[in-house]
PDBQT receptor file of N, H, CA, C and O in Angstrom, charges set to zero:
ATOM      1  N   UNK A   1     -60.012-208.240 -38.025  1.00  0.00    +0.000 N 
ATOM      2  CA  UNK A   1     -60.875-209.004 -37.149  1.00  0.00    +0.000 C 
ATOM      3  C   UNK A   1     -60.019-209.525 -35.991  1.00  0.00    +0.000 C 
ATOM      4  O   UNK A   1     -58.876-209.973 -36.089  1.00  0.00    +0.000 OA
ATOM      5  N   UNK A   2     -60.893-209.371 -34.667  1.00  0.00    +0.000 N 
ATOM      6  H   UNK A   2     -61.821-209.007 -34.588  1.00  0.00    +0.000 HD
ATOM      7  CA  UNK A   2     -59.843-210.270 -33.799  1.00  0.00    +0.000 C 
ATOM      8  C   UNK A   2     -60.256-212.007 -33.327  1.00  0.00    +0.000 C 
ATOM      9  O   UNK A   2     -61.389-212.488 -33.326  1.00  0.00    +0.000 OA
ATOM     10  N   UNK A   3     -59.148-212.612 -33.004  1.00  0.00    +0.000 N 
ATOM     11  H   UNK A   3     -58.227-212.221 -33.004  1.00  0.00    +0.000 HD
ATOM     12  CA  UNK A   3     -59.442-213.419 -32.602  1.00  0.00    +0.000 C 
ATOM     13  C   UNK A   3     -60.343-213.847 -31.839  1.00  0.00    +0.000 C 
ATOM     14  O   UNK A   3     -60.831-214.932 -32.156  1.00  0.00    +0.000 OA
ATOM     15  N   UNK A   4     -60.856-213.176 -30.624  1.00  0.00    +0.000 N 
ATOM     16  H   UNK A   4     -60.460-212.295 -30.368  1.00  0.00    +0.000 HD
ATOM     17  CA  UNK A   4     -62.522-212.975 -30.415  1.00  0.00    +0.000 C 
ATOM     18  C   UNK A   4     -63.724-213.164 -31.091  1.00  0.00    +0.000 C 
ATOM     19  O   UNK A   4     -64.654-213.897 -30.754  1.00  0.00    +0.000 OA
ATOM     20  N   UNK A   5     -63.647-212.546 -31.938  1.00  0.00    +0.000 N 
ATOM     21  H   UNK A   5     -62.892-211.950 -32.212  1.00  0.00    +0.000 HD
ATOM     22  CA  UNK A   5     -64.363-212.268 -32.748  1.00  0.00    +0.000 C 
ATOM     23  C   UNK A   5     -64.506-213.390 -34.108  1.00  0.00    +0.000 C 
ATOM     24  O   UNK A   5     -65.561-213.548 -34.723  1.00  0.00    +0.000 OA
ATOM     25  N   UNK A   6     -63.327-214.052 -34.393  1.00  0.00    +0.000 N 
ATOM     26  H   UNK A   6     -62.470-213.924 -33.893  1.00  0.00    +0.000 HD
ATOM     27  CA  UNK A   6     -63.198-215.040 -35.273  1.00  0.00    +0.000 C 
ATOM     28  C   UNK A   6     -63.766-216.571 -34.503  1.00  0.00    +0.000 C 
ATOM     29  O   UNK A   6     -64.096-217.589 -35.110  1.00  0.00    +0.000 OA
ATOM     30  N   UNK A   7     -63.758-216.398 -33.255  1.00  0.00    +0.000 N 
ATOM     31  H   UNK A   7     -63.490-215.571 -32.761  1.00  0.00    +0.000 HD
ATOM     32  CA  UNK A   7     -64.222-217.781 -32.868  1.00  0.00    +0.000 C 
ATOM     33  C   UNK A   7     -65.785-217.729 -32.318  1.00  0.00    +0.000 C 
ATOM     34  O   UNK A   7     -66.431-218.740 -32.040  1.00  0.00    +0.000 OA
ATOM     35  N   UNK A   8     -66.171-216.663 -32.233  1.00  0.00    +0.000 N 
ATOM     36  H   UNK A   8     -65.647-215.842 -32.458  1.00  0.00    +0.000 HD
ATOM     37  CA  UNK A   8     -67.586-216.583 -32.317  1.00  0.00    +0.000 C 
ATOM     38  C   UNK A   8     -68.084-216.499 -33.253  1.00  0.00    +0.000 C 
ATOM     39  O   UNK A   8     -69.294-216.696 -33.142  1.00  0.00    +0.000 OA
ATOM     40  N   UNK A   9     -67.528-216.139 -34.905  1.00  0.00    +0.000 N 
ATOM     41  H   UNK A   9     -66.545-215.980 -34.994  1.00  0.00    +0.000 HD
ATOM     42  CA  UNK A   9     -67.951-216.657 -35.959  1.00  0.00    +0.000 C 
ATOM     43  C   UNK A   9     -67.918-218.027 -36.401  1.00  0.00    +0.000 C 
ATOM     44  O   UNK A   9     -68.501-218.250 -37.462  1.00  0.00    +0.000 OA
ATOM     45  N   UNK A  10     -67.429-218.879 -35.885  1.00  0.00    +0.000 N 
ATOM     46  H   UNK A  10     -66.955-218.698 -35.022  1.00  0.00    +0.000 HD
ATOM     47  CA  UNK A  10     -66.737-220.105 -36.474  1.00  0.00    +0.000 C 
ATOM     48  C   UNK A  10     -68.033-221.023 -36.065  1.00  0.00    +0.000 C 
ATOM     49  O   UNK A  10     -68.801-221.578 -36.851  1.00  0.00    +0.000 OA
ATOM     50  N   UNK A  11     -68.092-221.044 -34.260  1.00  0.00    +0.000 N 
ATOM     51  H   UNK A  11     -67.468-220.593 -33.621  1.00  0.00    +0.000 HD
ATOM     52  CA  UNK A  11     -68.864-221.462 -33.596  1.00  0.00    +0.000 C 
ATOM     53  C   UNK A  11     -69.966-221.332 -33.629  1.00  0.00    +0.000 C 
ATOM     54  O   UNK A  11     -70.646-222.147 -33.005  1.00  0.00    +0.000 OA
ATOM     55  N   UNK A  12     -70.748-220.042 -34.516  1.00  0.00    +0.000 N 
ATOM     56  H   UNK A  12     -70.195-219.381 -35.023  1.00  0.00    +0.000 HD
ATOM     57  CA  UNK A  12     -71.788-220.420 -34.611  1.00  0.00    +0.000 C 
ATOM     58  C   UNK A  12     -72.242-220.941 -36.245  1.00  0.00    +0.000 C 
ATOM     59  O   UNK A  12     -73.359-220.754 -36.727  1.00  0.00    +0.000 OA
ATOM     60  N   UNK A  13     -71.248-221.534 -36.847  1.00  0.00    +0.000 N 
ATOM     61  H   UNK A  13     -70.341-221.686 -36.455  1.00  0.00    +0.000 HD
ATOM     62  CA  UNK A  13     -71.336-222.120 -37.887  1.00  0.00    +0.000 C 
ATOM     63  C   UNK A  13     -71.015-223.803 -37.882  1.00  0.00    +0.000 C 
ATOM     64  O   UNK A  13     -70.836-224.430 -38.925  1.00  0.00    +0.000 OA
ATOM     65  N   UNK A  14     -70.980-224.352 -36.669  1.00  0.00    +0.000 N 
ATOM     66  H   UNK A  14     -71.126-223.842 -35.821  1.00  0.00    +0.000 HD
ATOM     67  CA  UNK A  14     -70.763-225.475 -36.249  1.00  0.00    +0.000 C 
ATOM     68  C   UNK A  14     -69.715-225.869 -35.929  1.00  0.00    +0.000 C 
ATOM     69  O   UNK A  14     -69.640-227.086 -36.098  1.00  0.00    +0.000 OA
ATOM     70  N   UNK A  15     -68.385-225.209 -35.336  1.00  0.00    +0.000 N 
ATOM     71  H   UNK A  15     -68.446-224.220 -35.199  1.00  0.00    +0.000 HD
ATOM     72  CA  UNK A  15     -67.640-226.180 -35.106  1.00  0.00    +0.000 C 
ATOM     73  C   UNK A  15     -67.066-225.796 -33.727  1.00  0.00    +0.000 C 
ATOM     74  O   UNK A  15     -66.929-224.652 -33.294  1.00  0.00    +0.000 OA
ATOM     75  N   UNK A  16     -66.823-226.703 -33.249  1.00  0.00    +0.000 N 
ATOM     76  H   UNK A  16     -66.934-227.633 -33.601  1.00  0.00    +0.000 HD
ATOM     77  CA  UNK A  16     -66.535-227.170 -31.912  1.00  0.00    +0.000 C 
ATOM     78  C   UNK A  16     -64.922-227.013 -31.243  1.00  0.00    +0.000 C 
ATOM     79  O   UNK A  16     -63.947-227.597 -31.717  1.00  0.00    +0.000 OA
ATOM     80  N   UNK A  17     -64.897-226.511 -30.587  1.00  0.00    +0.000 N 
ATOM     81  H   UNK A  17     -65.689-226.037 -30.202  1.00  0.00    +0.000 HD
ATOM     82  CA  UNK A  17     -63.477-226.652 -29.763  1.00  0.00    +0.000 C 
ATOM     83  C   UNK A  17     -62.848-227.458 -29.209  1.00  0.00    +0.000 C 
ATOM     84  O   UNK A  17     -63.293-227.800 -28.114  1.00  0.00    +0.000 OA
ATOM     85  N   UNK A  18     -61.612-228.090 -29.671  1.00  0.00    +0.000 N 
ATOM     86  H   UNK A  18     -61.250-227.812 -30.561  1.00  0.00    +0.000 HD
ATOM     87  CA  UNK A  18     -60.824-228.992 -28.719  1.00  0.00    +0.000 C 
ATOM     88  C   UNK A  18     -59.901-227.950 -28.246  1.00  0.00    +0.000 C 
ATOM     89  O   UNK A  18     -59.361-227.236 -29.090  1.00  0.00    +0.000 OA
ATOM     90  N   UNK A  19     -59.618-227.752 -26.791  1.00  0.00    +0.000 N 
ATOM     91  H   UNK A  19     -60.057-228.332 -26.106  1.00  0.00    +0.000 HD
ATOM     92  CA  UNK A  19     -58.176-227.070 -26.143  1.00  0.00    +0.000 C 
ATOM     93  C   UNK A  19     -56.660-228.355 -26.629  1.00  0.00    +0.000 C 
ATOM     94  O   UNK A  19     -56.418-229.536 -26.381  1.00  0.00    +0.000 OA
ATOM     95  N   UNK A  20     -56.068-227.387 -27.307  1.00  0.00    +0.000 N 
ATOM     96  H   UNK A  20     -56.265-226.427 -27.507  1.00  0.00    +0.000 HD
ATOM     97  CA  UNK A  20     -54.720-227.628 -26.763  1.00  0.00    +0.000 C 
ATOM     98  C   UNK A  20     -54.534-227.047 -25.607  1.00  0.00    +0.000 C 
ATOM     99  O   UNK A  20     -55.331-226.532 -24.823  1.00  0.00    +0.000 OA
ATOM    100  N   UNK A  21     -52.301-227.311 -25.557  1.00  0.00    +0.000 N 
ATOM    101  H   UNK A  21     -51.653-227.728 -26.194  1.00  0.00    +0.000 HD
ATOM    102  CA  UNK A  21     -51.913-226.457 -24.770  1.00  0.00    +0.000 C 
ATOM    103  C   UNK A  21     -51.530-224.921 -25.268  1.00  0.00    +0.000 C 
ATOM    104  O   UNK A  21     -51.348-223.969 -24.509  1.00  0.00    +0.000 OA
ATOM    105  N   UNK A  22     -51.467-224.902 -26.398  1.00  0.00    +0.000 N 
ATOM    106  H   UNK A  22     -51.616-225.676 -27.015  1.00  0.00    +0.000 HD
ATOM    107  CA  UNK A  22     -50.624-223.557 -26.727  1.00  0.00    +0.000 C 
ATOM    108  C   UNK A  22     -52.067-222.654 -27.819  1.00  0.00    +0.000 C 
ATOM    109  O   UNK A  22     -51.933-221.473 -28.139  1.00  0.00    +0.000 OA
ATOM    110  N   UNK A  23     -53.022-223.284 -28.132  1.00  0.00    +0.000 N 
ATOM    111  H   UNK A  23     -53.131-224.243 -27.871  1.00  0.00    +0.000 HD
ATOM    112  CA  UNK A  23     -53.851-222.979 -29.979  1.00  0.00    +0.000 C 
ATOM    113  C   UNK A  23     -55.092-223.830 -29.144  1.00  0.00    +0.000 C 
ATOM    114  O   UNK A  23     -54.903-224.596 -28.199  1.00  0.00    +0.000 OA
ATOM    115  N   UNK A  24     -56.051-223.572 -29.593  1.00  0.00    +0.000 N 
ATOM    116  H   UNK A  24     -56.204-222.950 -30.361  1.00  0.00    +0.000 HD
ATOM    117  CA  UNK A  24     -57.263-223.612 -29.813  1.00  0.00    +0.000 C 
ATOM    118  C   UNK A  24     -57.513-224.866 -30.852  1.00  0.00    +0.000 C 
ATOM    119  O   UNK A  24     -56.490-225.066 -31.507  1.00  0.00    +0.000 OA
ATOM    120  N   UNK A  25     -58.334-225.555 -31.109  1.00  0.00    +0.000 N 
ATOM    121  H   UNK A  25     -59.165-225.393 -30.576  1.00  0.00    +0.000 HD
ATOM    122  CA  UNK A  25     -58.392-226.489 -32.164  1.00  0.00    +0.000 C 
ATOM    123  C   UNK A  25     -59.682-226.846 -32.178  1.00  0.00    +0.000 C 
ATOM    124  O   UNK A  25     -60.161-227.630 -31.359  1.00  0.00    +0.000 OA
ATOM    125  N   UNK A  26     -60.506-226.145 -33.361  1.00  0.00    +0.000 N 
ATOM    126  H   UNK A  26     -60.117-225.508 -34.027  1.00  0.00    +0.000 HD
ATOM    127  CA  UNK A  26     -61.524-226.619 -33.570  1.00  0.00    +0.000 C 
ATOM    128  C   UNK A  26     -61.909-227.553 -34.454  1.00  0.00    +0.000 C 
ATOM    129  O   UNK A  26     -61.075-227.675 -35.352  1.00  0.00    +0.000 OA
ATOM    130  N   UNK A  27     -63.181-228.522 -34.598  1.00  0.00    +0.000 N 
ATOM    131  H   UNK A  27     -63.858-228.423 -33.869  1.00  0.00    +0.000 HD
ATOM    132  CA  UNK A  27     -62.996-229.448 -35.596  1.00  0.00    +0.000 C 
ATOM    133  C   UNK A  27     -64.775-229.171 -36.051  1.00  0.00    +0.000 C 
ATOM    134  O   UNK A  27     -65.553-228.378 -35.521  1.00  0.00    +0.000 OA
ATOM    135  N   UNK A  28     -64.984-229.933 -36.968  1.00  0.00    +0.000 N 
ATOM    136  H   UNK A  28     -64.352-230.577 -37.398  1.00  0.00    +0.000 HD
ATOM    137  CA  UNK A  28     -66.428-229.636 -37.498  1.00  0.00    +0.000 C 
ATOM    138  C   UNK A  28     -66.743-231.185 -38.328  1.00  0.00    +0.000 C 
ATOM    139  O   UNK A  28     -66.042-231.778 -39.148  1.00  0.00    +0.000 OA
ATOM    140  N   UNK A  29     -67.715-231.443 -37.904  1.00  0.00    +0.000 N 
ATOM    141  H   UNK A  29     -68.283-230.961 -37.238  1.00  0.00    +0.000 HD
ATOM    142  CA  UNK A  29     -68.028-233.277 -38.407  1.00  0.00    +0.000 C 
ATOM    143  C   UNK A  29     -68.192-233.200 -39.872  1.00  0.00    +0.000 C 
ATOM    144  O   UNK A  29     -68.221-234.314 -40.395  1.00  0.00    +0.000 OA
ATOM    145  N   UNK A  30     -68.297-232.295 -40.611  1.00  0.00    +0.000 N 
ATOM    146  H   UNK A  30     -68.273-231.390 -40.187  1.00  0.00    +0.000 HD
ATOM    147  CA  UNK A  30     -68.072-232.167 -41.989  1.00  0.00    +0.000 C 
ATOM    148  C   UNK A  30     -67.127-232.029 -43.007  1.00  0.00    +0.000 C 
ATOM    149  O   UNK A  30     -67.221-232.186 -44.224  1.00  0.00    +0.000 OA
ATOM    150  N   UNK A  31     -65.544-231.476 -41.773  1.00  0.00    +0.000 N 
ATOM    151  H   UNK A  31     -65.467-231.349 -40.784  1.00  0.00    +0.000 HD
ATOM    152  CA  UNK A  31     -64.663-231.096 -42.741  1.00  0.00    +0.000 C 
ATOM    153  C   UNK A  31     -63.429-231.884 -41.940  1.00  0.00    +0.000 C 
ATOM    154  O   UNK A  31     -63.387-231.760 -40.716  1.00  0.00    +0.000 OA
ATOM    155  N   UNK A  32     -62.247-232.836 -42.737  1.00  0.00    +0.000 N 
ATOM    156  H   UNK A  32     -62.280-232.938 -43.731  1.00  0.00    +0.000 HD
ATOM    157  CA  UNK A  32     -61.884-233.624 -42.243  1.00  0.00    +0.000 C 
ATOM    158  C   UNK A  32     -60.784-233.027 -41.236  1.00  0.00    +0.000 C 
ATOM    159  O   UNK A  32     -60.503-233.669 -40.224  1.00  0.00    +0.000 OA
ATOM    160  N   UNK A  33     -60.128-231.734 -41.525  1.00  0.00    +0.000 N 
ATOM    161  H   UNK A  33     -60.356-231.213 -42.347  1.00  0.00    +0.000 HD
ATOM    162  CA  UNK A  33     -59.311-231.286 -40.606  1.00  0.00    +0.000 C 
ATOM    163  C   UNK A  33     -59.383-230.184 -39.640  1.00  0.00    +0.000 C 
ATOM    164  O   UNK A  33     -59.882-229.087 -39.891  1.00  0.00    +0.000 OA
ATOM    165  N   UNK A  34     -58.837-230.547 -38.476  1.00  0.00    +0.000 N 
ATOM    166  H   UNK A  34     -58.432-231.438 -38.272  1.00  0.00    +0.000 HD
ATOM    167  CA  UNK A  34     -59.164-228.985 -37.536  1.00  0.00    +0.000 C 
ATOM    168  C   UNK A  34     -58.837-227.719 -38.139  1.00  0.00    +0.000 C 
ATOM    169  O   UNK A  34     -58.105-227.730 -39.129  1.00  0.00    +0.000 OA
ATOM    170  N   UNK A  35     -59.296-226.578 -37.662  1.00  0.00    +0.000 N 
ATOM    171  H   UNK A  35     -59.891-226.570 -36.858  1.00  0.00    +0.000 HD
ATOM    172  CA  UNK A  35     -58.749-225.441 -37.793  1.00  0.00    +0.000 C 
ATOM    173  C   UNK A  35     -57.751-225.046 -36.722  1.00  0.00    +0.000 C 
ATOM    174  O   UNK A  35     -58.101-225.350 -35.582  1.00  0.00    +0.000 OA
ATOM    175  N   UNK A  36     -56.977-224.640 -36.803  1.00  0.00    +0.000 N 
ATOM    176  H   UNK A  36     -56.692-224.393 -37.729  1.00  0.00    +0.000 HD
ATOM    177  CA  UNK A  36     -55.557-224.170 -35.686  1.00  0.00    +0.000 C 
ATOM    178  C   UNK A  36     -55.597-223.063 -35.049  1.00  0.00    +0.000 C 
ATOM    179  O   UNK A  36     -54.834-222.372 -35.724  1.00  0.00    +0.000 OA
ATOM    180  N   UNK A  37     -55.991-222.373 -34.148  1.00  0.00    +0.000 N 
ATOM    181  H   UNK A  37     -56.611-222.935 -33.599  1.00  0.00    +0.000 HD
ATOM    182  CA  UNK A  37     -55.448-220.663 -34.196  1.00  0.00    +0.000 C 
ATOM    183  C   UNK A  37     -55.483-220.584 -32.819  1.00  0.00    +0.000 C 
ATOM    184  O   UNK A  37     -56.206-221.105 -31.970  1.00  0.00    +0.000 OA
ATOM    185  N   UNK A  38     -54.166-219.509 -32.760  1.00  0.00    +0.000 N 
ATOM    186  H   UNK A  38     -53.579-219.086 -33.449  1.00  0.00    +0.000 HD
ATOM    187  CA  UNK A  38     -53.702-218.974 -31.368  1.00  0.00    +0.000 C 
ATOM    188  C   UNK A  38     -54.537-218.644 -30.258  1.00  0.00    +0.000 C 
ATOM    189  O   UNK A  38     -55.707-218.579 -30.636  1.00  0.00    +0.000 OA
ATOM    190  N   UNK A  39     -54.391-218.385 -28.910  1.00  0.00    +0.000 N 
ATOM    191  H   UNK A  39     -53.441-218.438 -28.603  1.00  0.00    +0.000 HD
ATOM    192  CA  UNK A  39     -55.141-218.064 -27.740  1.00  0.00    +0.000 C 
ATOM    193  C   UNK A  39     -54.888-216.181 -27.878  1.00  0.00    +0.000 C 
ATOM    194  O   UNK A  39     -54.374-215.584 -26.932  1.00  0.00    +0.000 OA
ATOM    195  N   UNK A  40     -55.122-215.776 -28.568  1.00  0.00    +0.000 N 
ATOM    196  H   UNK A  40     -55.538-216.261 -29.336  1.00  0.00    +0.000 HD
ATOM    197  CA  UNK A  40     -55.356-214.176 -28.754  1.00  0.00    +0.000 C 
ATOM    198  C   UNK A  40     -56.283-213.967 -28.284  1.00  0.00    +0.000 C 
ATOM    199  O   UNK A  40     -57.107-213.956 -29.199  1.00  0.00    +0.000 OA
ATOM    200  N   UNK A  41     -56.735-213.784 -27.436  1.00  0.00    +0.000 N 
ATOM    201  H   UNK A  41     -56.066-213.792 -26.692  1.00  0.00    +0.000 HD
ATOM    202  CA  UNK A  41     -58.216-213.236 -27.727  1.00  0.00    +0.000 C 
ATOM    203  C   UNK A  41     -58.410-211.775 -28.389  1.00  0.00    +0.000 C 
ATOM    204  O   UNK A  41     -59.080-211.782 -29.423  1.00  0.00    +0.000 OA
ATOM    205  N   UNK A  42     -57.923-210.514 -27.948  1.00  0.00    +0.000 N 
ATOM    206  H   UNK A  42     -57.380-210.508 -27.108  1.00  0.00    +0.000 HD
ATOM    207  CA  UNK A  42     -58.160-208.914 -28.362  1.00  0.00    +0.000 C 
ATOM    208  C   UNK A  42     -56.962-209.162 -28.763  1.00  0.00    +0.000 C 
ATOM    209  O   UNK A  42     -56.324-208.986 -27.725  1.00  0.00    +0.000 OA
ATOM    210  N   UNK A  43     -55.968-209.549 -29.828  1.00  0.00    +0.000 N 
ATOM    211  H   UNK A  43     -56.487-209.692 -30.671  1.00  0.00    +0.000 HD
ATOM    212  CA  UNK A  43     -54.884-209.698 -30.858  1.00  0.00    +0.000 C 
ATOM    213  C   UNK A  43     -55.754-209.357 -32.000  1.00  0.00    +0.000 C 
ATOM    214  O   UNK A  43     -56.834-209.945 -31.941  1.00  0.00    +0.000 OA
ATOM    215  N   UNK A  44     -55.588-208.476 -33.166  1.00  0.00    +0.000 N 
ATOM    216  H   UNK A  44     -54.711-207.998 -33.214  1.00  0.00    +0.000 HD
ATOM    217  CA  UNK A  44     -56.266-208.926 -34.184  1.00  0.00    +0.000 C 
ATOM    218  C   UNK A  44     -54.970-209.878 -34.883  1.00  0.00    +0.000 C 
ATOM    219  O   UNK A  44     -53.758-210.007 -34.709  1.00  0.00    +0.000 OA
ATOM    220  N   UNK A  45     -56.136-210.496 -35.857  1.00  0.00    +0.000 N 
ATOM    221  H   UNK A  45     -57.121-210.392 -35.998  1.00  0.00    +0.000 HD
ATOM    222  CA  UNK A  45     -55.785-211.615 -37.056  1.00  0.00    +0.000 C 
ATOM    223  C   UNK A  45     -54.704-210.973 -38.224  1.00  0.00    +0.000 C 
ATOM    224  O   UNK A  45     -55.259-210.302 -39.094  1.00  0.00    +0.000 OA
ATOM    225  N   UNK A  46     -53.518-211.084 -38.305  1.00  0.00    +0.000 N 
ATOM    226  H   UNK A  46     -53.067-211.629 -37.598  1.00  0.00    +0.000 HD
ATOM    227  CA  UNK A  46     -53.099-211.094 -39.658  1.00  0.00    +0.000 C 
ATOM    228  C   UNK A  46     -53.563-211.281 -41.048  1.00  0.00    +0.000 C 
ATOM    229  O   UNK A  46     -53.538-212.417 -41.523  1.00  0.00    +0.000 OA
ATOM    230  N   UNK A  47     -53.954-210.349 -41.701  1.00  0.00    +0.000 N 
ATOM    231  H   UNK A  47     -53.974-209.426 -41.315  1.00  0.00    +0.000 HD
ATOM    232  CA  UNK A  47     -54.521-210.680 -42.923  1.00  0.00    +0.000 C 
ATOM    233  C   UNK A  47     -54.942-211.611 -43.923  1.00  0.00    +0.000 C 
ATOM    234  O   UNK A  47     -55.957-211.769 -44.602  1.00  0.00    +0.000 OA
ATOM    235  N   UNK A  48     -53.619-212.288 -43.771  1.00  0.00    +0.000 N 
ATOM    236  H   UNK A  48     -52.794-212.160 -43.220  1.00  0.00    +0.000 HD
ATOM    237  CA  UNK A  48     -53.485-213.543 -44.979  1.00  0.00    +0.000 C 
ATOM    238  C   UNK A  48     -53.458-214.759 -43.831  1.00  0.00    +0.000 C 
ATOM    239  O   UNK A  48     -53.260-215.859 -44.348  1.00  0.00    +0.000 OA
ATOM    240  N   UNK A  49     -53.616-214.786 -42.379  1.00  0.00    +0.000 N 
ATOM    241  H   UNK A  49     -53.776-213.893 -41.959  1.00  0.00    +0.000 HD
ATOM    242  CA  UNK A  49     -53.787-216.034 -41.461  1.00  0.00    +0.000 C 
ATOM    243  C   UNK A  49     -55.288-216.135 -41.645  1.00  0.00    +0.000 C 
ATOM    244  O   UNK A  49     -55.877-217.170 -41.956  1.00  0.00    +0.000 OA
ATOM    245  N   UNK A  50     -55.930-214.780 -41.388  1.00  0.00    +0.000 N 
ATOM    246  H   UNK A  50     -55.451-213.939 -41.135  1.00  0.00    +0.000 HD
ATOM    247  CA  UNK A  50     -57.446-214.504 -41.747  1.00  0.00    +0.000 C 
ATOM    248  C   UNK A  50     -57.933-215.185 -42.664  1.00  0.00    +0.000 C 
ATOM    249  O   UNK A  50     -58.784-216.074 -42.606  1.00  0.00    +0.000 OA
ATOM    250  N   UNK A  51     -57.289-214.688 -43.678  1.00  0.00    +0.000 N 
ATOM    251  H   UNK A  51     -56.598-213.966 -43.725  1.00  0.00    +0.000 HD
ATOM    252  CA  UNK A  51     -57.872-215.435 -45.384  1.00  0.00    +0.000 C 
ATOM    253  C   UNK A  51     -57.745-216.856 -45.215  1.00  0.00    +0.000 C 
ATOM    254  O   UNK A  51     -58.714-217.421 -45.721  1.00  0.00    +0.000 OA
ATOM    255  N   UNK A  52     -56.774-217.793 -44.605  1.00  0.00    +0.000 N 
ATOM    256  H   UNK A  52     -55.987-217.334 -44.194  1.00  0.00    +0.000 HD
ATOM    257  CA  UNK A  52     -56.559-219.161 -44.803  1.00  0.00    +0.000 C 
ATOM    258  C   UNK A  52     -57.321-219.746 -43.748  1.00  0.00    +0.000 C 
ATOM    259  O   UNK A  52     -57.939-220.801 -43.891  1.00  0.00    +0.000 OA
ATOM    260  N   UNK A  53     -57.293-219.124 -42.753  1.00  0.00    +0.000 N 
ATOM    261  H   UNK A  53     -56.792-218.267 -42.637  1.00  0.00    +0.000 HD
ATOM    262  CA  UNK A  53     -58.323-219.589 -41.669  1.00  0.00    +0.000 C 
ATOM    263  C   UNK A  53     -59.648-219.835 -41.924  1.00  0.00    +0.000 C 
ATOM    264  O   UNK A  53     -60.227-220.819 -41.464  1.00  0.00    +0.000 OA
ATOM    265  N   UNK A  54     -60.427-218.610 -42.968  1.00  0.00    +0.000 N 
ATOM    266  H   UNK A  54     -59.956-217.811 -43.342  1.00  0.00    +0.000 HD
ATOM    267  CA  UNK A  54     -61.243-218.228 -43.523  1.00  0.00    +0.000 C 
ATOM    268  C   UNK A  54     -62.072-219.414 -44.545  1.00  0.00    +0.000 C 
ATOM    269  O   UNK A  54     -63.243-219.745 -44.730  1.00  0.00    +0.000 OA
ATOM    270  N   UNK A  55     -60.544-219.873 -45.138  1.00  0.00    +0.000 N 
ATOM    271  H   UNK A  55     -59.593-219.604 -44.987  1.00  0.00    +0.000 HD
ATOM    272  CA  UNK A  55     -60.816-220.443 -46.584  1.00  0.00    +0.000 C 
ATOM    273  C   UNK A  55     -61.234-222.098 -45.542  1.00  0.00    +0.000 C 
ATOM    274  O   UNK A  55     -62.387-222.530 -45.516  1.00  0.00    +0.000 OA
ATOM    275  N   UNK A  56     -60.088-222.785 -44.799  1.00  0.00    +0.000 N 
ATOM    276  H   UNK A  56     -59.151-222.434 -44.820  1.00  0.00    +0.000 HD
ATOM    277  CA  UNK A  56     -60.636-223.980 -43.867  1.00  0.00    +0.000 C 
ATOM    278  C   UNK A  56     -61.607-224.317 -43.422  1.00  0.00    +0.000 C 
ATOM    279  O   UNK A  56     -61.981-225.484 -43.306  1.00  0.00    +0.000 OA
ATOM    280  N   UNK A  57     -62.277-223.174 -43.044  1.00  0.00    +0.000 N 
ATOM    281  H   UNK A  57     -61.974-222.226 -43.139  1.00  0.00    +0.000 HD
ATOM    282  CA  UNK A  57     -63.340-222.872 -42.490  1.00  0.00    +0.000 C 
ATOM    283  C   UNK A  57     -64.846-223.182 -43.245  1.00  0.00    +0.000 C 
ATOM    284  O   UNK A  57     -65.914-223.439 -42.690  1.00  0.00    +0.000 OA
ATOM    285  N   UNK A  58     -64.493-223.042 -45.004  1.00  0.00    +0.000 N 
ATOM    286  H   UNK A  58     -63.625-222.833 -45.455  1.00  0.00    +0.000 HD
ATOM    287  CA  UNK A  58     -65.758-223.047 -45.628  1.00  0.00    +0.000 C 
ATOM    288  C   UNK A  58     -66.241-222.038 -45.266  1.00  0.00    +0.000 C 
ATOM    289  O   UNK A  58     -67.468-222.097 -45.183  1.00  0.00    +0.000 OA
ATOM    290  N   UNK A  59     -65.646-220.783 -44.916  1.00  0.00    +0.000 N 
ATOM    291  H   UNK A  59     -64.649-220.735 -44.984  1.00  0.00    +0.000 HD
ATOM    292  CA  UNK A  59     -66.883-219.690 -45.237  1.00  0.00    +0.000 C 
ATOM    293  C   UNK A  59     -66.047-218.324 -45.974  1.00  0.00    +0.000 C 
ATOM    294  O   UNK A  59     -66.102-217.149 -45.609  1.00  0.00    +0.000 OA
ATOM    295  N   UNK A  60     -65.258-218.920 -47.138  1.00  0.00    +0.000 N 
ATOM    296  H   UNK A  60     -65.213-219.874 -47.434  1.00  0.00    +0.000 HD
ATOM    297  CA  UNK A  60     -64.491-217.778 -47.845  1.00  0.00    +0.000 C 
ATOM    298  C   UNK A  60     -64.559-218.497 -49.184  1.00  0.00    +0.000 C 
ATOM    299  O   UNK A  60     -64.057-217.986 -50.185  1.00  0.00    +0.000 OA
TER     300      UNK A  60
């Protein structure tokens, strides 16, 4: 999956973007910590960043 593609899944599951400077930081009023991930956009995701991103996320 690419990073593209991972934040248009995220977002339409409720959670919201704060910009850093370097990562992306989304947060969601349900879950107490942001999610972290790089400015990739057409990068795909590392497998096991996928899975943990995944798992933060509440949708793994």
């Amino acid at each position: 999956m690419k990073y593209s593609e991972f934040y248009k899944l995220i977002e339409a599951h409720g959670w919201t973007i704060k910009k850093g400077k370097k990562h992306y930081k989304y947060v969601h009023p349900n879950y107490k910590y942001p999610i972290t991930a790089g400015r990739y956009q057409s990068k795909e995701i590392p497998d096991g960043t996928l899975a943990k991103m995944m798992k933060d996320a509440g949708l793994k």
